[in-house]
Chimera marker file (.cmm) of the C-alpha trace (Angstrom):
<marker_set name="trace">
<marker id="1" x="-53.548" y="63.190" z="22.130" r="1" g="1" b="0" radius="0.5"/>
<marker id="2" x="-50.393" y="61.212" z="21.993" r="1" g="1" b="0" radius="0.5"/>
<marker id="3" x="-50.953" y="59.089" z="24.643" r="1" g="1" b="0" radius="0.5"/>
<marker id="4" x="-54.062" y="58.015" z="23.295" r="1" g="1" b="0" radius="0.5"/>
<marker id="5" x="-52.626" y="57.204" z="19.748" r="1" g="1" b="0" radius="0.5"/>
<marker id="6" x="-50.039" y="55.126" z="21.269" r="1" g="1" b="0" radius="0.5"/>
<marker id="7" x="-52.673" y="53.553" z="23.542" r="1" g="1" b="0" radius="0.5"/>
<marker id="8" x="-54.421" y="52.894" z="19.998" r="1" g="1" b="0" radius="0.5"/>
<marker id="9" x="-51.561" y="51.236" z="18.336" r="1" g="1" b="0" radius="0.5"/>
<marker id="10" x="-51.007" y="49.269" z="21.151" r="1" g="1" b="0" radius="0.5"/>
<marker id="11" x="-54.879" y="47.805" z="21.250" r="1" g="1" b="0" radius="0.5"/>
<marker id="12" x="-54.507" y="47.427" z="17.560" r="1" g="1" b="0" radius="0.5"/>
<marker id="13" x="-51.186" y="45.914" z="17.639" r="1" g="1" b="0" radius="0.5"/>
<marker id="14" x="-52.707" y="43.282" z="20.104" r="1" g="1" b="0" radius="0.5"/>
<marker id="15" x="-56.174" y="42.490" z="18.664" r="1" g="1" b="0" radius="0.5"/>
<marker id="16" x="-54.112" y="41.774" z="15.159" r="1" g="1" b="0" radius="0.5"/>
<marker id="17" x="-51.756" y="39.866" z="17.163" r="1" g="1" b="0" radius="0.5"/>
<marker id="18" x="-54.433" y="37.713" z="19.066" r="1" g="1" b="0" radius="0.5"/>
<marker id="19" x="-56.571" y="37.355" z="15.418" r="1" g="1" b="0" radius="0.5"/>
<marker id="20" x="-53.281" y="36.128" z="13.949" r="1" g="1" b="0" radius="0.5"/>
<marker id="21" x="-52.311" y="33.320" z="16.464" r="1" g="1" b="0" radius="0.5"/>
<marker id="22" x="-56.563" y="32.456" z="16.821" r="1" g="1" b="0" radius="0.5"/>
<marker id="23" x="-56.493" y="31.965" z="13.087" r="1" g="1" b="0" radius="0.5"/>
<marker id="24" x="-52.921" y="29.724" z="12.957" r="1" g="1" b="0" radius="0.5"/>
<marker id="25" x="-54.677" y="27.277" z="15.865" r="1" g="1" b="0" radius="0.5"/>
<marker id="26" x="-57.831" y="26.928" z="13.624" r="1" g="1" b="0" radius="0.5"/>
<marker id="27" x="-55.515" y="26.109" z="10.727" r="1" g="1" b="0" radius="0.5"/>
<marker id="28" x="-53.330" y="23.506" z="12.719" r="1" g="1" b="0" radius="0.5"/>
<marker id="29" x="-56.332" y="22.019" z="14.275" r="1" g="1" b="0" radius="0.5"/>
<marker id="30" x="-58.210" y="22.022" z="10.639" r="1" g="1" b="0" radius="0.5"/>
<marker id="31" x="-54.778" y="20.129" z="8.878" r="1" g="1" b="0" radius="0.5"/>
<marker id="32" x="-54.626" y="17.628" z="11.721" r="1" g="1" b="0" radius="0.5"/>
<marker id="33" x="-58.085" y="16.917" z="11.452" r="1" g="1" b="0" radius="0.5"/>
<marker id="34" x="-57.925" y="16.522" z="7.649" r="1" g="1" b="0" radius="0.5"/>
<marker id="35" x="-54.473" y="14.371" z="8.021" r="1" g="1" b="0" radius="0.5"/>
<marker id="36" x="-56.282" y="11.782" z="10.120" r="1" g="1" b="0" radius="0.5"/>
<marker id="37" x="-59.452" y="11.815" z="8.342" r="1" g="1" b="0" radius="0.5"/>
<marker id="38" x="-56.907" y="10.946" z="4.846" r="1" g="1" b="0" radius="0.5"/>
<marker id="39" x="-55.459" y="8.551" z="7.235" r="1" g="1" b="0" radius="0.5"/>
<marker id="40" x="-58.676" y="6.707" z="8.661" r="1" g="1" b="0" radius="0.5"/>
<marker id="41" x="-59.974" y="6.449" z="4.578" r="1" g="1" b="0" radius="0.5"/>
<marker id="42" x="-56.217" y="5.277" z="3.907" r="1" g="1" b="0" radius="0.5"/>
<marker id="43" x="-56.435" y="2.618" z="6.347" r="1" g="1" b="0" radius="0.5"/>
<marker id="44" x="-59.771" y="1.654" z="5.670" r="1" g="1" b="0" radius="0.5"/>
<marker id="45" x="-59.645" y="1.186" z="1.908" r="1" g="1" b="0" radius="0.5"/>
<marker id="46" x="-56.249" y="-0.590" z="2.122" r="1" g="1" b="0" radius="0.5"/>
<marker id="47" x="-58.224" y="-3.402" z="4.317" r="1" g="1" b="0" radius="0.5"/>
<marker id="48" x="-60.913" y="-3.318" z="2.102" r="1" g="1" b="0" radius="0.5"/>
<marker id="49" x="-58.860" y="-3.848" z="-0.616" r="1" g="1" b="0" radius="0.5"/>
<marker id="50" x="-56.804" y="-6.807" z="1.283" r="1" g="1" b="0" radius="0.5"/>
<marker id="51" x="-60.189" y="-8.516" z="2.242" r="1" g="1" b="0" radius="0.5"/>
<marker id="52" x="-61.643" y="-8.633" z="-1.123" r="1" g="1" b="0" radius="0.5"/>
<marker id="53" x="-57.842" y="-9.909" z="-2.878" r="1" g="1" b="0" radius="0.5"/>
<marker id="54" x="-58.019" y="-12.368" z="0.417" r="1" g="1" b="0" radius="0.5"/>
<marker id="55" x="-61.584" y="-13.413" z="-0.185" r="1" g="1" b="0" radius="0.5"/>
<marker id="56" x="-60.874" y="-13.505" z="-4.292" r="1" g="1" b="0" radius="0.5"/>
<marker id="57" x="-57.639" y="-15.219" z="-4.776" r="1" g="1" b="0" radius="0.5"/>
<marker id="58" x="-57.167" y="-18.506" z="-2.517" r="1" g="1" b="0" radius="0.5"/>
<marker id="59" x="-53.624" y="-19.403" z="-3.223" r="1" g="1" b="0" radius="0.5"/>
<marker id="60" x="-51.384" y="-18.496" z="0.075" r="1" g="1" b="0" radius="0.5"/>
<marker id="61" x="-48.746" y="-17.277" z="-1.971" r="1" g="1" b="0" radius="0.5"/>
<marker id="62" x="-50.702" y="-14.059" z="-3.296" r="1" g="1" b="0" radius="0.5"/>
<marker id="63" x="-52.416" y="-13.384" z="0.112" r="1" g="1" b="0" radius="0.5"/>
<marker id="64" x="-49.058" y="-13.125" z="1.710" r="1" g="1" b="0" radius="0.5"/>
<marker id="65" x="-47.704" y="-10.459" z="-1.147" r="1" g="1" b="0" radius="0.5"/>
<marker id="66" x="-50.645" y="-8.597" z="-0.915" r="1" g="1" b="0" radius="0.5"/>
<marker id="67" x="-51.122" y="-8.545" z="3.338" r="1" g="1" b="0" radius="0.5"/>
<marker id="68" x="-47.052" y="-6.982" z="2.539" r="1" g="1" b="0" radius="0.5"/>
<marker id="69" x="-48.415" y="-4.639" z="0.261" r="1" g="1" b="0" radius="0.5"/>
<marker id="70" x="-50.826" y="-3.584" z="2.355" r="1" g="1" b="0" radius="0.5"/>
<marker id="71" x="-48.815" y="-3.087" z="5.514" r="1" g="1" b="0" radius="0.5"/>
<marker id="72" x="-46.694" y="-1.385" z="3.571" r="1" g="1" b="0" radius="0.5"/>
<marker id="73" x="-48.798" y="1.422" z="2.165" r="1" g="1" b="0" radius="0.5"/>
<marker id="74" x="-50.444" y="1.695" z="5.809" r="1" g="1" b="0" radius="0.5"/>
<marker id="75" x="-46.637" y="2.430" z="7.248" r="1" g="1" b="0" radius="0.5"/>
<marker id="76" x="-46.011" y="4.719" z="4.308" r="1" g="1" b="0" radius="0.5"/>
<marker id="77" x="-49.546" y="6.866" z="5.019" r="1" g="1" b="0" radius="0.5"/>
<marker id="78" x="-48.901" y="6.890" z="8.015" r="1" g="1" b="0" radius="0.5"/>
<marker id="79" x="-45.727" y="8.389" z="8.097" r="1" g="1" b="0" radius="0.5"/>
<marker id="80" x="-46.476" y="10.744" z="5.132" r="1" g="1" b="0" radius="0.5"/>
<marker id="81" x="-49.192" y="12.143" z="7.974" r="1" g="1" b="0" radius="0.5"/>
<marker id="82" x="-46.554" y="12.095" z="10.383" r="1" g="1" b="0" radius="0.5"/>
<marker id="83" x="-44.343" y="14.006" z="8.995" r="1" g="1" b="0" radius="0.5"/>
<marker id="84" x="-46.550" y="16.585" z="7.105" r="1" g="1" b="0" radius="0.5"/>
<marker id="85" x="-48.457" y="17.481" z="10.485" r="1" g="1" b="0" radius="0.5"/>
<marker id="86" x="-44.664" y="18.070" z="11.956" r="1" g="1" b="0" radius="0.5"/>
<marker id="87" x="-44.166" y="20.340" z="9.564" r="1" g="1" b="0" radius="0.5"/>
<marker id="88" x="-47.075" y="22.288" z="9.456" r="1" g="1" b="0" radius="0.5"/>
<marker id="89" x="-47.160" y="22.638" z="12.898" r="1" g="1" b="0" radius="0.5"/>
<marker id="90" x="-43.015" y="23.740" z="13.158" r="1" g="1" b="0" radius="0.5"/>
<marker id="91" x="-43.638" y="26.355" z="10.499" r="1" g="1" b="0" radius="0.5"/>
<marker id="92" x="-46.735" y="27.454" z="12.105" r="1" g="1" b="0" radius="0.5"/>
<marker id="93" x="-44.674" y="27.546" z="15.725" r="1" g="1" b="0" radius="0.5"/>
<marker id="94" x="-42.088" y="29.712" z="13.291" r="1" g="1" b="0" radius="0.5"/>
<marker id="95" x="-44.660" y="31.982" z="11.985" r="1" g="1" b="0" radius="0.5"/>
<marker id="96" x="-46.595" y="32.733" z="15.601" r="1" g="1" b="0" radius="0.5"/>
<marker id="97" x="-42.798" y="33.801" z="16.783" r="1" g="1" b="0" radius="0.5"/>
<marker id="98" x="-41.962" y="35.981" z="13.966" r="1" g="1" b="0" radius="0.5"/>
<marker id="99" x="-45.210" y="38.084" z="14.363" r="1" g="1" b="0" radius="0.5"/>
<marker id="100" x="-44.876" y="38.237" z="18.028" r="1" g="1" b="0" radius="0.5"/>
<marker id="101" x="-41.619" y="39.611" z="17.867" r="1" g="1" b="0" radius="0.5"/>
<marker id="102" x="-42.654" y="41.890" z="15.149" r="1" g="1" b="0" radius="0.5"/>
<marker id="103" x="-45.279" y="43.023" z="17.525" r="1" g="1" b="0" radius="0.5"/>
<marker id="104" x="-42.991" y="43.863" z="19.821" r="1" g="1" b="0" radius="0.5"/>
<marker id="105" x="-40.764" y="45.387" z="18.482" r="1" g="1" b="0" radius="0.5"/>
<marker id="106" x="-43.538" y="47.677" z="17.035" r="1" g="1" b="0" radius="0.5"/>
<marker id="107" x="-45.128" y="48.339" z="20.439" r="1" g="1" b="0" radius="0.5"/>
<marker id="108" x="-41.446" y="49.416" z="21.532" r="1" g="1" b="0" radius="0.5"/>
<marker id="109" x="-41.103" y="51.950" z="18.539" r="1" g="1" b="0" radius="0.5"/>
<marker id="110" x="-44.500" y="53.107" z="18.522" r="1" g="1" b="0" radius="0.5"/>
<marker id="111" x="-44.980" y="53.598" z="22.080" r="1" g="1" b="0" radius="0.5"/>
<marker id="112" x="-41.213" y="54.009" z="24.424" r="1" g="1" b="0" radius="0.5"/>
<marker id="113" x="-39.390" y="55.564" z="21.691" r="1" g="1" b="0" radius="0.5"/>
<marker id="114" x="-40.968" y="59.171" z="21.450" r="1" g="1" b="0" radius="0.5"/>
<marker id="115" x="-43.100" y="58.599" z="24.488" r="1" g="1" b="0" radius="0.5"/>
<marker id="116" x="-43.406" y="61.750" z="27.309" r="1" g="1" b="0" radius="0.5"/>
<marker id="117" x="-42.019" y="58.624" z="29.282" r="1" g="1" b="0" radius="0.5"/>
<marker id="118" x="-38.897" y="57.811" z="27.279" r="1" g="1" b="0" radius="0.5"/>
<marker id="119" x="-37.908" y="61.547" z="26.949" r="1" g="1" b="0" radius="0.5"/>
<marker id="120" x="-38.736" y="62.177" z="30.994" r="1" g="1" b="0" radius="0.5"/>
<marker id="121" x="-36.471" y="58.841" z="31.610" r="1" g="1" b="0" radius="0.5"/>
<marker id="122" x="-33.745" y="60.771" z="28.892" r="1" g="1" b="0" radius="0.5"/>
<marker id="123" x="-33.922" y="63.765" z="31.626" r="1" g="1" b="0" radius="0.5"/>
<marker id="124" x="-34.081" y="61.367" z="34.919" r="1" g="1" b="0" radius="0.5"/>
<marker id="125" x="-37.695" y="62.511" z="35.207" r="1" g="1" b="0" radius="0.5"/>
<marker id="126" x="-38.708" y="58.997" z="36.084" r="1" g="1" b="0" radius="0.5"/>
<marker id="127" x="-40.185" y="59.295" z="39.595" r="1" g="1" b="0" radius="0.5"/>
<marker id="128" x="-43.481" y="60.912" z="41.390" r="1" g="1" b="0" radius="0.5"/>
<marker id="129" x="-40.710" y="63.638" z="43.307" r="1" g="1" b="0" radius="0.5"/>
<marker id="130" x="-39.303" y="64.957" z="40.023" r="1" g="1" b="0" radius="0.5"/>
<marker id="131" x="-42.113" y="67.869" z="39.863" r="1" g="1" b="0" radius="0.5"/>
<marker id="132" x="-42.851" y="67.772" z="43.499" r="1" g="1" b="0" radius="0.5"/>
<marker id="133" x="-45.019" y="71.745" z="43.057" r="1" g="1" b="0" radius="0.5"/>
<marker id="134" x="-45.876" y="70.618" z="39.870" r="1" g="1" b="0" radius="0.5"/>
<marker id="135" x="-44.995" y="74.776" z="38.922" r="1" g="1" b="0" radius="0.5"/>
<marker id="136" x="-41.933" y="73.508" z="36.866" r="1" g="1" b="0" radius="0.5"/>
<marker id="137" x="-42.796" y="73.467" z="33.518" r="1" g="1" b="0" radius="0.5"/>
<marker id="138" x="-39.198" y="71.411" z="32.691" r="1" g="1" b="0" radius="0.5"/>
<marker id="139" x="-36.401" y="71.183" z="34.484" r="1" g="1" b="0" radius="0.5"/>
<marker id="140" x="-33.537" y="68.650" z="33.610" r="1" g="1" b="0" radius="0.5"/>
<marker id="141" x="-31.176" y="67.097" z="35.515" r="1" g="1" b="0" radius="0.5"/>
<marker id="142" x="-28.805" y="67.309" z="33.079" r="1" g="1" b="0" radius="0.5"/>
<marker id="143" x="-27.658" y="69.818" z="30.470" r="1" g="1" b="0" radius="0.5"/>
<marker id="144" x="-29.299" y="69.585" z="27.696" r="1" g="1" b="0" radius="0.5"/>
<marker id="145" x="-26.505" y="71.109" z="25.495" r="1" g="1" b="0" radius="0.5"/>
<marker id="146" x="-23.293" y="70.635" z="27.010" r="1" g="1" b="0" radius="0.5"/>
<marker id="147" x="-21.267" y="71.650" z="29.594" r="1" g="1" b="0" radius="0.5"/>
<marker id="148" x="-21.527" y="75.290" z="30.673" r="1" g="1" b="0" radius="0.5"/>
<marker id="149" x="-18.718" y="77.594" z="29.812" r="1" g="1" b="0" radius="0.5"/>
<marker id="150" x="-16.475" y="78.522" z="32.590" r="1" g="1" b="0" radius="0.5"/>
<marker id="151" x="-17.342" y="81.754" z="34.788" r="1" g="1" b="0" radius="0.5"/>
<marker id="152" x="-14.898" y="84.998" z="34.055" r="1" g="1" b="0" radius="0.5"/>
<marker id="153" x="-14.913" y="87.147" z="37.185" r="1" g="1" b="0" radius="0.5"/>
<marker id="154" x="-14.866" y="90.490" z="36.757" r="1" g="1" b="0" radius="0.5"/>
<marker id="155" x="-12.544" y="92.689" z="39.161" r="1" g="1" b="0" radius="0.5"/>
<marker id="156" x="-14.644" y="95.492" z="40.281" r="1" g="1" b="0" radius="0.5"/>
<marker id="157" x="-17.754" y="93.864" z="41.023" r="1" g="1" b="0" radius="0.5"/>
<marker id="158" x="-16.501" y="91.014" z="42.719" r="1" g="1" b="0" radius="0.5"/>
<marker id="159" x="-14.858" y="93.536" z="45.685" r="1" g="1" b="0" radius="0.5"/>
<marker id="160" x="-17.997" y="95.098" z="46.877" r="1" g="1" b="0" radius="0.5"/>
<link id1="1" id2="2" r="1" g="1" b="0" radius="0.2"/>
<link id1="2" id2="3" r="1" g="1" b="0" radius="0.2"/>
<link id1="3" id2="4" r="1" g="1" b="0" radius="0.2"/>
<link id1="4" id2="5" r="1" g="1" b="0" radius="0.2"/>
<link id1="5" id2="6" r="1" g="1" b="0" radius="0.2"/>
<link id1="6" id2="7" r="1" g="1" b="0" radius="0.2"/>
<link id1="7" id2="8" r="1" g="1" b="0" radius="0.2"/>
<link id1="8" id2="9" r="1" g="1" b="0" radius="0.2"/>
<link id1="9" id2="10" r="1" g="1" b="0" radius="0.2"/>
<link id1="10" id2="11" r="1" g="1" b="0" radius="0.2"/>
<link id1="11" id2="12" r="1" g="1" b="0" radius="0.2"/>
<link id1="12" id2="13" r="1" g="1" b="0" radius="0.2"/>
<link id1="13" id2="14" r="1" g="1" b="0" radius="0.2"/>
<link id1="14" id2="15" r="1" g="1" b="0" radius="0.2"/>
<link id1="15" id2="16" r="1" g="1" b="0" radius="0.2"/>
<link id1="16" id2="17" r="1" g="1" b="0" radius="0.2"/>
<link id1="17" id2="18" r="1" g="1" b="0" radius="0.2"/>
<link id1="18" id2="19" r="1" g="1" b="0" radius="0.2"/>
<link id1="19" id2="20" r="1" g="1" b="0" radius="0.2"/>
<link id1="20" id2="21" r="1" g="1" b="0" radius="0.2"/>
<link id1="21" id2="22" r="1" g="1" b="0" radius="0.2"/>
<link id1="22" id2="23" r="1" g="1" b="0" radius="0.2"/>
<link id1="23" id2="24" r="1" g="1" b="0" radius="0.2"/>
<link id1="24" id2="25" r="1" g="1" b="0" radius="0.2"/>
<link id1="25" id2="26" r="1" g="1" b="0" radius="0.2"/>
<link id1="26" id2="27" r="1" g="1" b="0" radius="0.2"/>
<link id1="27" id2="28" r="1" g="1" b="0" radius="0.2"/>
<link id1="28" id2="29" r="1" g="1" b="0" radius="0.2"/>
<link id1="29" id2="30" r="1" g="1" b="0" radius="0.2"/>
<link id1="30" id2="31" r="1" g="1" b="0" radius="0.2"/>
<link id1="31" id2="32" r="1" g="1" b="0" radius="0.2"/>
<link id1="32" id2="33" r="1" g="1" b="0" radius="0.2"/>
<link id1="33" id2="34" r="1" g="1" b="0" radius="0.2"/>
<link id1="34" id2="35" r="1" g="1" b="0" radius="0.2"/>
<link id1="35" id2="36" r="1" g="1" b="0" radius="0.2"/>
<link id1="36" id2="37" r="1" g="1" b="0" radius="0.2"/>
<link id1="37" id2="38" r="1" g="1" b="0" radius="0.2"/>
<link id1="38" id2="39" r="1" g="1" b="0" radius="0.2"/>
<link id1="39" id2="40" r="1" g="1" b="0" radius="0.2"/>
<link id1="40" id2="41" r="1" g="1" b="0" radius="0.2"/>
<link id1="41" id2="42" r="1" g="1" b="0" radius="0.2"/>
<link id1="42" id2="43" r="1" g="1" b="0" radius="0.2"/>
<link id1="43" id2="44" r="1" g="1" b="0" radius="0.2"/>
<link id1="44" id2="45" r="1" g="1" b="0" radius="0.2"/>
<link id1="45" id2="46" r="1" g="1" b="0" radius="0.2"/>
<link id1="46" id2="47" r="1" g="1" b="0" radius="0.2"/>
<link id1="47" id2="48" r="1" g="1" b="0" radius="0.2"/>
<link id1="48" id2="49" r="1" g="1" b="0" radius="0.2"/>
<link id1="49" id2="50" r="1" g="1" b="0" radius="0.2"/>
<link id1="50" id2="51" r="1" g="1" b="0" radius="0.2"/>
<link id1="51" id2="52" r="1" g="1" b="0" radius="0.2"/>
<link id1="52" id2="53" r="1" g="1" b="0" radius="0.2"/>
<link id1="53" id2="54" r="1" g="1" b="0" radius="0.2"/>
<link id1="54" id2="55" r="1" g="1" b="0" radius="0.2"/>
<link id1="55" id2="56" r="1" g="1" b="0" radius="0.2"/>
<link id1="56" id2="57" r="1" g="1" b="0" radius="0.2"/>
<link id1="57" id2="58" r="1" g="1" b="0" radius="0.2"/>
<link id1="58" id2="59" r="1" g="1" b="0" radius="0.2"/>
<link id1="59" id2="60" r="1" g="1" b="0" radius="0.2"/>
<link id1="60" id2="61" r="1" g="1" b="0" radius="0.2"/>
<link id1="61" id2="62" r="1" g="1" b="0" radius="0.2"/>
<link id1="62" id2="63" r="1" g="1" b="0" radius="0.2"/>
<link id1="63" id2="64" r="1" g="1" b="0" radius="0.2"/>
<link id1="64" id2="65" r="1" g="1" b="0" radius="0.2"/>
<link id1="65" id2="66" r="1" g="1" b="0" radius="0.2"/>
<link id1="66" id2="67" r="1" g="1" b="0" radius="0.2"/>
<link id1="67" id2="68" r="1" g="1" b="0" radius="0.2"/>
<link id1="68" id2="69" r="1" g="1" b="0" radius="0.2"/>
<link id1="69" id2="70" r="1" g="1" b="0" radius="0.2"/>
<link id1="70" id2="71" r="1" g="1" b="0" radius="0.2"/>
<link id1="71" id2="72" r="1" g="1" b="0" radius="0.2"/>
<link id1="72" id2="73" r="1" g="1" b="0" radius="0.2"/>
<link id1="73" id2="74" r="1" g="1" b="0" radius="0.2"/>
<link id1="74" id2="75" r="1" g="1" b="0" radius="0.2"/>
<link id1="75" id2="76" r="1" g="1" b="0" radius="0.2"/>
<link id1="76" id2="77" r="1" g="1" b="0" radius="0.2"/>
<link id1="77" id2="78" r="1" g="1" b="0" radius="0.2"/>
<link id1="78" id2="79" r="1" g="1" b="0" radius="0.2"/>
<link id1="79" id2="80" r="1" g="1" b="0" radius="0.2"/>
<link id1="80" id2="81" r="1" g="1" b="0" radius="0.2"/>
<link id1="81" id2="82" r="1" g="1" b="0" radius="0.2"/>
<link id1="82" id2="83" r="1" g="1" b="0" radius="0.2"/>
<link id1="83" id2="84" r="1" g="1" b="0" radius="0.2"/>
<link id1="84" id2="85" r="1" g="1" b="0" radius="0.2"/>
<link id1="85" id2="86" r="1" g="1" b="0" radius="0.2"/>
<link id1="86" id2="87" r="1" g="1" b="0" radius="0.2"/>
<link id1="87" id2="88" r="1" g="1" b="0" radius="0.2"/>
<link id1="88" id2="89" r="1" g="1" b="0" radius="0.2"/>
<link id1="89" id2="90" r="1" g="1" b="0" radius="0.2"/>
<link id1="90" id2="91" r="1" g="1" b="0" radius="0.2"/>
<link id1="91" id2="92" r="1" g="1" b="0" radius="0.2"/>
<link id1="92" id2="93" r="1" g="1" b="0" radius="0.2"/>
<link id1="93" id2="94" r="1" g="1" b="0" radius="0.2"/>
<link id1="94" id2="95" r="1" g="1" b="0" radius="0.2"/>
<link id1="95" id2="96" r="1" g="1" b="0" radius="0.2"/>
<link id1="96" id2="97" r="1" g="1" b="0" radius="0.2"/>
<link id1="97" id2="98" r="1" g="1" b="0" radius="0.2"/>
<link id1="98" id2="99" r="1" g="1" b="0" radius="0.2"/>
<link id1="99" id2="100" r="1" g="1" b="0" radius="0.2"/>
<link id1="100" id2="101" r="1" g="1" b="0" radius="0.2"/>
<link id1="101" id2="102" r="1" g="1" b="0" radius="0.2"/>
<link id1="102" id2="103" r="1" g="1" b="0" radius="0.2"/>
<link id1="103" id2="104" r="1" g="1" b="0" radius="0.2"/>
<link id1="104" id2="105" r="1" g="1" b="0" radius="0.2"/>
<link id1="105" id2="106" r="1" g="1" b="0" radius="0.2"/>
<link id1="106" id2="107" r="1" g="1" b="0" radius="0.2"/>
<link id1="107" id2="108" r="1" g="1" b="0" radius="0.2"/>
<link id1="108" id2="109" r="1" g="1" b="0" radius="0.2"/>
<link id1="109" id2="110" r="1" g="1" b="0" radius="0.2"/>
<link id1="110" id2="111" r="1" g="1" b="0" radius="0.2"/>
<link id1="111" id2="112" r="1" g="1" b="0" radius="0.2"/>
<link id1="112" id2="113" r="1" g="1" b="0" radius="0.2"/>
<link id1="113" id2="114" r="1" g="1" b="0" radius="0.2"/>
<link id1="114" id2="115" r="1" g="1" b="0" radius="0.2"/>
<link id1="115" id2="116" r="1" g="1" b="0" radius="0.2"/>
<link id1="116" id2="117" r="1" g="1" b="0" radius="0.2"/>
<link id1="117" id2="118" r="1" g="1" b="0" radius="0.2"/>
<link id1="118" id2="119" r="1" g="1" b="0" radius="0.2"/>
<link id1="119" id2="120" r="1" g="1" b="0" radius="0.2"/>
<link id1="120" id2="121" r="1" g="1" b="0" radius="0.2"/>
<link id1="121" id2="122" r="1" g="1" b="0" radius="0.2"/>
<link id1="122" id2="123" r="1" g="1" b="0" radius="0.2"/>
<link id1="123" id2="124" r="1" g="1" b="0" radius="0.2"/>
<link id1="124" id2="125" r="1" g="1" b="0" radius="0.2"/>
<link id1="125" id2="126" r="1" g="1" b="0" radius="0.2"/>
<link id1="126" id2="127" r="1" g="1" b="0" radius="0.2"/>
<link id1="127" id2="128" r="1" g="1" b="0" radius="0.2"/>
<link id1="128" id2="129" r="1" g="1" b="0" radius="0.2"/>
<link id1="129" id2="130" r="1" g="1" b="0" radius="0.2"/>
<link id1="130" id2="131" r="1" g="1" b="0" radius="0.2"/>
<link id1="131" id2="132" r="1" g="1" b="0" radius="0.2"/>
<link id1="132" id2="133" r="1" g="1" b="0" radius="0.2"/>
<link id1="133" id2="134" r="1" g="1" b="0" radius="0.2"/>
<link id1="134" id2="135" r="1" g="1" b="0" radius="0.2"/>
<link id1="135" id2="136" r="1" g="1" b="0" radius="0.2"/>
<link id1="136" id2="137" r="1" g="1" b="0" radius="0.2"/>
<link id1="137" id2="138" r="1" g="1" b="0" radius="0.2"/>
<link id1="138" id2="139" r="1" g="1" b="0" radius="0.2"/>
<link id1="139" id2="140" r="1" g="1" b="0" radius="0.2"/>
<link id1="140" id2="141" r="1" g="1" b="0" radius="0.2"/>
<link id1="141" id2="142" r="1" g="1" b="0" radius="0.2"/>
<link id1="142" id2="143" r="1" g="1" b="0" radius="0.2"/>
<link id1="143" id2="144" r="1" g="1" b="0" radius="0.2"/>
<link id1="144" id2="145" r="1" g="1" b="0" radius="0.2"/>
<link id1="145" id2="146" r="1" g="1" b="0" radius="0.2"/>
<link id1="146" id2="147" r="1" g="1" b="0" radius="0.2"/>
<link id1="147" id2="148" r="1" g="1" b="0" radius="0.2"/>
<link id1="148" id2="149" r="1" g="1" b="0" radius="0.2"/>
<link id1="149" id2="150" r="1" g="1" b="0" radius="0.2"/>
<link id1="150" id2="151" r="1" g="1" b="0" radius="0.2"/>
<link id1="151" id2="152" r="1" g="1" b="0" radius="0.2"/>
<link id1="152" id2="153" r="1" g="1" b="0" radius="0.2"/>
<link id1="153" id2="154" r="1" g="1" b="0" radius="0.2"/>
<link id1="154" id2="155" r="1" g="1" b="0" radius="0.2"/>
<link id1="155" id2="156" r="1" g="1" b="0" radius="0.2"/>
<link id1="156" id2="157" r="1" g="1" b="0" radius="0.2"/>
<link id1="157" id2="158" r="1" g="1" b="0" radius="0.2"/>
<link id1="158" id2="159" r="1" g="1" b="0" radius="0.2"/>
<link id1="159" id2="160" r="1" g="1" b="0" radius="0.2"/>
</marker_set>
């Protein structure tokens, strides 16, 4: 019955583990997606924009500030969306590592810690030859509560 609730926590301990780092890819891919869609409409308005000043005001003088403007607030987008989809894809590198070492570390508590295997390793019960019969209930290889006291002879029996 043990076994199987360990072999339980374990599945569950996976599937949430494989749900968690399916759902942080959908959420990168979803904020990179949106970051160069923002970028794209960035772009695009900005030469809009440029075109129409171009087309609307002749003299060379305000072209040339606003082609500076523009190229400007192109380099700025762009790395605003640079850096945001670094870090949004560092701190969901961060957050994929902290819940797979939490998973871990709960698959190592939940399952080796009072495991028949972990307590059979404690005894050096860890190979097929340990219970060759298989009529030994337990048997360690160890003592389990010490040493054993020291052996008083007694004299008459020990002349027969």
């Amino acid at each position: 019955m043990k076994t199987e609730l360990q072999l339980v926590a374990v599945v569950v301990v996976v599937v949430v583990v494989v749900v968690v780092v399916v759902v942080v890819v959908v959420v990168v891919v979803v904020i990179v997606v949106v970051v160069v869609v923002v970028v794209v409409v960035v772009v695009v308005v900005v030469v809009v924009v440029a075109v129409i000043v171009v087309v609307v005001v002749v003299v060379v003088v305000v072209v040339v500030v606003v082609v500076v403007v523009v190229v400007v607030a192109v380099i700025v987008v762009v790395v605003v969306a640079v850096v945001v989809v670094v870090v949004v894809v560092v701190v969901v590198v961060v957050v994929v590592a902290v819940i797979v070492v939490v998973a871990v570390v709960v698959v190592v508590v939940v399952v080796w810690a009072g495991s028949s295997v972990g307590i059979a390793t404690d005894y050096g019960l860890d190979d097929p030859g340990s219970n060759p019969g298989g009529d030994e209930l337990f048997r360690p290889s160890r003592p389990v509560l010490g040493p054993t006291p020291p052996v008083t002879w007694v004299p008459r029996l020990s002349q027969r």
